[in-house]
C-alpha positions as CSV (number, residue, x, y, z in Angstrom):
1,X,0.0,0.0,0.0
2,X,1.3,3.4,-1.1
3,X,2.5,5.7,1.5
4,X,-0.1,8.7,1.7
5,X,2.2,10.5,4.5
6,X,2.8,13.6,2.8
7,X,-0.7,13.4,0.3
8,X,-1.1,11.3,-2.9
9,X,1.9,13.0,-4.8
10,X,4.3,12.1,-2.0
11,X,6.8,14.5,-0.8
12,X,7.8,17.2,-3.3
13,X,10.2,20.0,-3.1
14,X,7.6,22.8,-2.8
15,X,7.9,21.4,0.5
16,X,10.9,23.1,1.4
17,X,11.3,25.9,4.0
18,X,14.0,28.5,3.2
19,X,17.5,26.9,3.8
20,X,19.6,29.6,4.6
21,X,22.3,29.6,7.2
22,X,22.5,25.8,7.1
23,X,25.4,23.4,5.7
24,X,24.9,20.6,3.4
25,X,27.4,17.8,2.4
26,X,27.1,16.0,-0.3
27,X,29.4,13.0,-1.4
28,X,29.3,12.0,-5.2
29,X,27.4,15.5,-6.2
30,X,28.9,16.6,-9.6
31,X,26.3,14.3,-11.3
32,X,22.9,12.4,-11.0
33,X,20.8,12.6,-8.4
34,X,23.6,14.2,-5.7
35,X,24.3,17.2,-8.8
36,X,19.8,17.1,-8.2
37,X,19.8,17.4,-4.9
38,X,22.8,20.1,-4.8
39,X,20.7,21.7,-7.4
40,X,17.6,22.2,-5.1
41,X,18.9,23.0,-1.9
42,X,21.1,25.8,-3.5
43,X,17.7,27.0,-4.9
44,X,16.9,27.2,-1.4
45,X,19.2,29.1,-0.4
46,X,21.8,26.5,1.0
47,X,25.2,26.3,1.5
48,X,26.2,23.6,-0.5
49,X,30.0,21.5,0.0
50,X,30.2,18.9,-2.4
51,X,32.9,15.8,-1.9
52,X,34.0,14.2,-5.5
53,X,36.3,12.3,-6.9
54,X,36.7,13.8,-10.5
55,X,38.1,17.5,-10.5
56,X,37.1,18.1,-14.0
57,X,33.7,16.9,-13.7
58,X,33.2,18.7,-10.3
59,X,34.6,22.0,-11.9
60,X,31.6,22.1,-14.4
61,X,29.2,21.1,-12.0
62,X,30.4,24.0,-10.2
63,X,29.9,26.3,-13.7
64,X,26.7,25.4,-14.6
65,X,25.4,25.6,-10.8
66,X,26.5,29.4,-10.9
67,X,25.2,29.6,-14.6
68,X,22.2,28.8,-12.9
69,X,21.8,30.2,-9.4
70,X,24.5,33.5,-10.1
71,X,28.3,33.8,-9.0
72,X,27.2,34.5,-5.5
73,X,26.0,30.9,-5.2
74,X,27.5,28.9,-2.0
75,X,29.1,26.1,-3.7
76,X,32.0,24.6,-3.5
77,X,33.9,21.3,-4.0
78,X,36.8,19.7,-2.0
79,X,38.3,16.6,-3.7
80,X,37.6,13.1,-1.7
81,X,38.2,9.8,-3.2
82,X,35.8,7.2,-1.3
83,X,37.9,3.6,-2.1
84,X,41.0,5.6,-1.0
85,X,40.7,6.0,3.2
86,X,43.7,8.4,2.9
87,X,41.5,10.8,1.2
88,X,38.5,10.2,2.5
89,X,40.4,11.5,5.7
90,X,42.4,14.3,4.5
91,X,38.4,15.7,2.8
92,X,37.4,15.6,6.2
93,X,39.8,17.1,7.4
94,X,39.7,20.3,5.1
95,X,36.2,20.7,5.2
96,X,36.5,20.6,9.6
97,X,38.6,23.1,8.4
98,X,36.1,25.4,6.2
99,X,32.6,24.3,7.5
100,X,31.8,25.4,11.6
101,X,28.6,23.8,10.8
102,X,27.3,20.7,8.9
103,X,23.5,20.2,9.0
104,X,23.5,17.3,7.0
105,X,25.6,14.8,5.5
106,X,24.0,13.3,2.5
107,X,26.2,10.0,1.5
108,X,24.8,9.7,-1.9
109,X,28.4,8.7,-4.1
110,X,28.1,4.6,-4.8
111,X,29.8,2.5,-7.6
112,X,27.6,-0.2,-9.1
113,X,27.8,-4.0,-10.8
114,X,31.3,-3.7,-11.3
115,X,31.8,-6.1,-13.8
116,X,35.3,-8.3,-12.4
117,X,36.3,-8.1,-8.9
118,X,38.7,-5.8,-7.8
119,X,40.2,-4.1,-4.7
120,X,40.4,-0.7,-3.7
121,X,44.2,0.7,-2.6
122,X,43.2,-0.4,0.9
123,X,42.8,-4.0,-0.1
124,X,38.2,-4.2,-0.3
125,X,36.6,-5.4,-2.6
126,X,35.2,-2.1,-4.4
127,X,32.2,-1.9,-4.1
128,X,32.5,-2.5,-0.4
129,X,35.5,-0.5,-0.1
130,X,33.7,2.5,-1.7
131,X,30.3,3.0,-0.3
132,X,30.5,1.1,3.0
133,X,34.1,2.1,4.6
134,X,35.0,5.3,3.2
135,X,31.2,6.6,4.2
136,X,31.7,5.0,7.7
137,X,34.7,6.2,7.9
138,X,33.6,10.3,6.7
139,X,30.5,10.0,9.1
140,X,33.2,9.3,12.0
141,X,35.4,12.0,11.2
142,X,32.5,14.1,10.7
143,X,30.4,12.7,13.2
144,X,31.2,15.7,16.2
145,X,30.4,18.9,13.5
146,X,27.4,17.1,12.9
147,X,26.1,16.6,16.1
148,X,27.4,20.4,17.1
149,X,24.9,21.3,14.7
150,X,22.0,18.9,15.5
151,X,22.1,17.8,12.1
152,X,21.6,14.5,10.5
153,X,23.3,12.0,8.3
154,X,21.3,10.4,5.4
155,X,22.4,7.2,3.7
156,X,21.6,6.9,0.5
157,X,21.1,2.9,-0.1
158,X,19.5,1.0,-2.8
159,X,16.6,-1.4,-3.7
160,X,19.7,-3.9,-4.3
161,X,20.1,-4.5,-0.8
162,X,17.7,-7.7,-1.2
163,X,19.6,-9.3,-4.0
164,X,22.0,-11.4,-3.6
165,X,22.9,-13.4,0.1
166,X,21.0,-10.6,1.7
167,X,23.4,-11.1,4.2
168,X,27.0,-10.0,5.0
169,X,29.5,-12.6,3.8
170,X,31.7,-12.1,6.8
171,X,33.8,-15.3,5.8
172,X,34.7,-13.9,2.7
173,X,34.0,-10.1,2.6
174,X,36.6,-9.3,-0.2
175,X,35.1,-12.1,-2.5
176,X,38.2,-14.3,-3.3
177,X,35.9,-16.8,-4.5
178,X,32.5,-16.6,-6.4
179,X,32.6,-13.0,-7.2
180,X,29.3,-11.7,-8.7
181,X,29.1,-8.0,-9.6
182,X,25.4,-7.7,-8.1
183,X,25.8,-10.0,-5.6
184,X,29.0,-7.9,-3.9
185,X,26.9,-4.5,-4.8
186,X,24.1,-5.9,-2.8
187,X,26.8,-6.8,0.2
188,X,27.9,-3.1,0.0
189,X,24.8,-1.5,0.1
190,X,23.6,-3.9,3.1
191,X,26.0,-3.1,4.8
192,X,25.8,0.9,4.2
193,X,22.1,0.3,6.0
194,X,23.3,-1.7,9.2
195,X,25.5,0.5,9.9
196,X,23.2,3.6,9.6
197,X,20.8,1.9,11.8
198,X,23.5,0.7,14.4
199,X,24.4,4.3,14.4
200,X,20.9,5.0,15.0
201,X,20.7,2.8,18.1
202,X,24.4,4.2,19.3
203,X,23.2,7.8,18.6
204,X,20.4,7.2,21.3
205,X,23.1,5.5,23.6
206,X,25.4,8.7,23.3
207,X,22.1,10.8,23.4
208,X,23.2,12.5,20.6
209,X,20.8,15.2,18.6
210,X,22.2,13.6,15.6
211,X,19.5,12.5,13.4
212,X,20.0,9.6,11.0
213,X,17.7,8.2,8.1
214,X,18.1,6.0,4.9
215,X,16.6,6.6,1.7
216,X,16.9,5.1,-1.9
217,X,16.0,6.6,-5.0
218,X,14.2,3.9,-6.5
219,X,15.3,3.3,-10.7
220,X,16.1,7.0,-12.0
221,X,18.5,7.9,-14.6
222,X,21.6,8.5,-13.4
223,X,25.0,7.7,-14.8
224,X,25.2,5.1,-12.1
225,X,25.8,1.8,-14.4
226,X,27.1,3.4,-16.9
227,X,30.3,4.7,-15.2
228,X,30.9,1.5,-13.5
229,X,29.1,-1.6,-14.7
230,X,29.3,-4.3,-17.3
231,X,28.3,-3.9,-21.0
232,X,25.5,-6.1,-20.3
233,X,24.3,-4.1,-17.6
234,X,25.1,-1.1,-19.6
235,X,23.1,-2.2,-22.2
236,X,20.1,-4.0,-20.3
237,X,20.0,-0.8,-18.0
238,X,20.0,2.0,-21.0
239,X,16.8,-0.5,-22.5
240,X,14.7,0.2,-19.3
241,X,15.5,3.9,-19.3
242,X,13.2,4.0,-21.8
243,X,10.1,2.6,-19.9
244,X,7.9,4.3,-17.3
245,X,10.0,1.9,-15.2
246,X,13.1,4.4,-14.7
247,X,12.1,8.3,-13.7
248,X,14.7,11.5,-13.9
249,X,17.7,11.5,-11.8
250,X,15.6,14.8,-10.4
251,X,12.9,13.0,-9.1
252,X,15.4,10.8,-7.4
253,X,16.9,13.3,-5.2
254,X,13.8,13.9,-3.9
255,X,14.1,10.7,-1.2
256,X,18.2,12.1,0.0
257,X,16.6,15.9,0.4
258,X,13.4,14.8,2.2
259,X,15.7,12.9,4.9
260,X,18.1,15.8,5.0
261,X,15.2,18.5,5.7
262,X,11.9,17.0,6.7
263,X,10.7,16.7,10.1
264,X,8.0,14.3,10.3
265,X,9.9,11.2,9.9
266,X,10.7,7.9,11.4
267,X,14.5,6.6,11.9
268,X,14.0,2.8,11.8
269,X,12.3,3.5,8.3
270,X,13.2,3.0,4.5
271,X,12.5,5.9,2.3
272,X,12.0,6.1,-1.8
273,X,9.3,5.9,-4.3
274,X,6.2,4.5,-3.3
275,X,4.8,3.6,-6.3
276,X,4.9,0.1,-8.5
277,X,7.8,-2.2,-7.3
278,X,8.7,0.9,-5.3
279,X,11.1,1.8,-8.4
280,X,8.6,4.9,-9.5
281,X,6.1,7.1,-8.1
282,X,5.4,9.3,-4.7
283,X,7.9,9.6,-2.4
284,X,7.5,8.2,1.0
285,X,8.1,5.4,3.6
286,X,8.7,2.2,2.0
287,X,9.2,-1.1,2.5
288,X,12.0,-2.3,5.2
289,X,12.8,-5.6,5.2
290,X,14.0,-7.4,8.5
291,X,17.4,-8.6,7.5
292,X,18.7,-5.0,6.6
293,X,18.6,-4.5,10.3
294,X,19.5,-7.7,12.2
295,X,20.8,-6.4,15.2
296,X,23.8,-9.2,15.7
297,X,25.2,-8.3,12.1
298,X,24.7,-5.0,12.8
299,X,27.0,-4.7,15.7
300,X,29.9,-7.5,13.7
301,X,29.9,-5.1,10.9
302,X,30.2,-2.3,13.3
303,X,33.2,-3.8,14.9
304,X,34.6,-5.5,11.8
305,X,34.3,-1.5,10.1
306,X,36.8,0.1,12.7
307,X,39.3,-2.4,12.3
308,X,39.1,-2.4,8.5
309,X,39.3,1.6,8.2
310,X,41.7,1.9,11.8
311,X,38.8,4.4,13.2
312,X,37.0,3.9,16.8
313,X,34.3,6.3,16.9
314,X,35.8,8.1,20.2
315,X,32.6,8.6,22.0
316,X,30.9,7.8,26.1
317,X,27.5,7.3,26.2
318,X,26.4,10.5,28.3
């Protein structure tokens, strides 16, 4: 049954107070739906700090966001790559440096269905490597700013999290044997959501006025695949963009914006389309499945996550 929380059109943009004054972070914004959502919240009046891996693409994001919104725009872009730990940490680091406040940190940036294993410089398996540990590892460093703000962190995850195991393969997290590109995508984005709702459980320990949701932005047309998967994919993705089965990489950064600004929501939730297969239509709360947050996986990963990236989260419960 479709979500009819905010009316039969779901949430929408219009619903946006002014955004002035406030800080938002977005990793992976020089295209798709993080350039979207960078896009609207600079309409709103937002400071926006965007954390990319390509220079030259981020530079004409940057253009054609003042083309749009004048030279007076707050925009800006600090390099970060996320399968490299060494510079997810020195981003952090600069923008603790150039941002007193972050209101929210949308971790949108993901690789997809990369077609033959590989490993990131650290030694994970990509996909892993690159959404799972260097986001937990930016929402550590990050984590203080955030909660000196009362802000929130929004993970942006995927319908893909019930392919596969549905499980984390803890025996063999780096895939040394019977690599699949959507199986290990599925792993990765899995594991993106236990460990935002672990952090939601240890936010409550620390009582913490960090806020922290998940979101996905159903099937929109993004440049997802295309940068990163197969030719197959490539091709069997590009054949559905042209059904009403895939919307416009707009419509989905509505889900990451809704988490980052709206008040009436619930934490232990899953948000994205509403609509058929939960791919399309209204934005609102969707369907959670159990697995996503089994509480004895959550707190392995947890523990597993600060070996693998050297990072204890340095906080007391108050």
């Amino acid at each position: 049954m479709a979500d009819r929380t905010f009316g039969p059109k779901g949430w929408l943009p219009d619903r946006l107070e002014p955004q002035a004054g406030k800080t938002f972070v977005i990793t992976g914004a020089n295209a798709g739906t993080g350039f979207q959502a960078a896009r609207i919240l600079l309409g709103h009046g937002a400071r926006v700090v965007m954390l990319n891996r390509s220079a030259g693409r981020s530079t004409t994001a940057l253009r054609n966001l003042k083309a749009e919104f004048g030279t007076k725009a707050d925009v800006s872009f600090i390099p970060m790559d996320l399968s490299d730990l060494d510079s997810v940490a020195t981003a952090a680091e600069e923008l603790l440096n150039t941002a007193p406040r972050i209101d929210a940190l949308i971790c949108n940036a993901a690789i997809a269905q990369v077609p033959a294993r590989q490993l990131t410089v650290d030694g994970f398996e990509s996909q892993l490597g690159t959404n799972h540990f260097g986001h937990f590892l930016l929402c550590g460093k990050l984590f203080d700013r955030i909660d000196q703000s009362g802000g929130r962190i929004v993970v942006v995850a995927s319908l893909g999290y019930k392919m596969g195991l549905r499980r984390i393969k803890f025996e063999d997290l780096n895939w040394n044997e019977g690599y699949g590109a959507n199986a290990a995508y599925s792993q990765s984005k899995l594991a993106q959501m236990m460990f935002a709702y672990e952090l939601q459980d240890r936010v409550r320990a620390w009582q913490s006025k960090v806020q922290v949701f998940v979101c996905h932005p159903g099937s929109s047309a993004t440049s997802l695949i295309r940068t990163s998967g197969g030719m197959a994919t490539r091709i069997m993705w590009w054949l559905m963009s042209k059904t009403p089965m895939v919307q416009s990489a707009e419509q989905g950064a509505y889900p990451e914006i809704m988490c980052a600004t709206e008040r009436r929501l619930e934490q232990r939730a899953l948000y994205g389309p509403t609509g058929r297969m939960e791919f399309v239509g209204p934005v609102g709360r969707g369907t959670l499945e159990p697995h996503a947050h089994d509480k004895a996986d959550m707190t392995r990963l947890w523990a597993l996550s600060e070996r693998a990236t050297g990072f204890t989260w340095p906080f007391i419960p108050r």
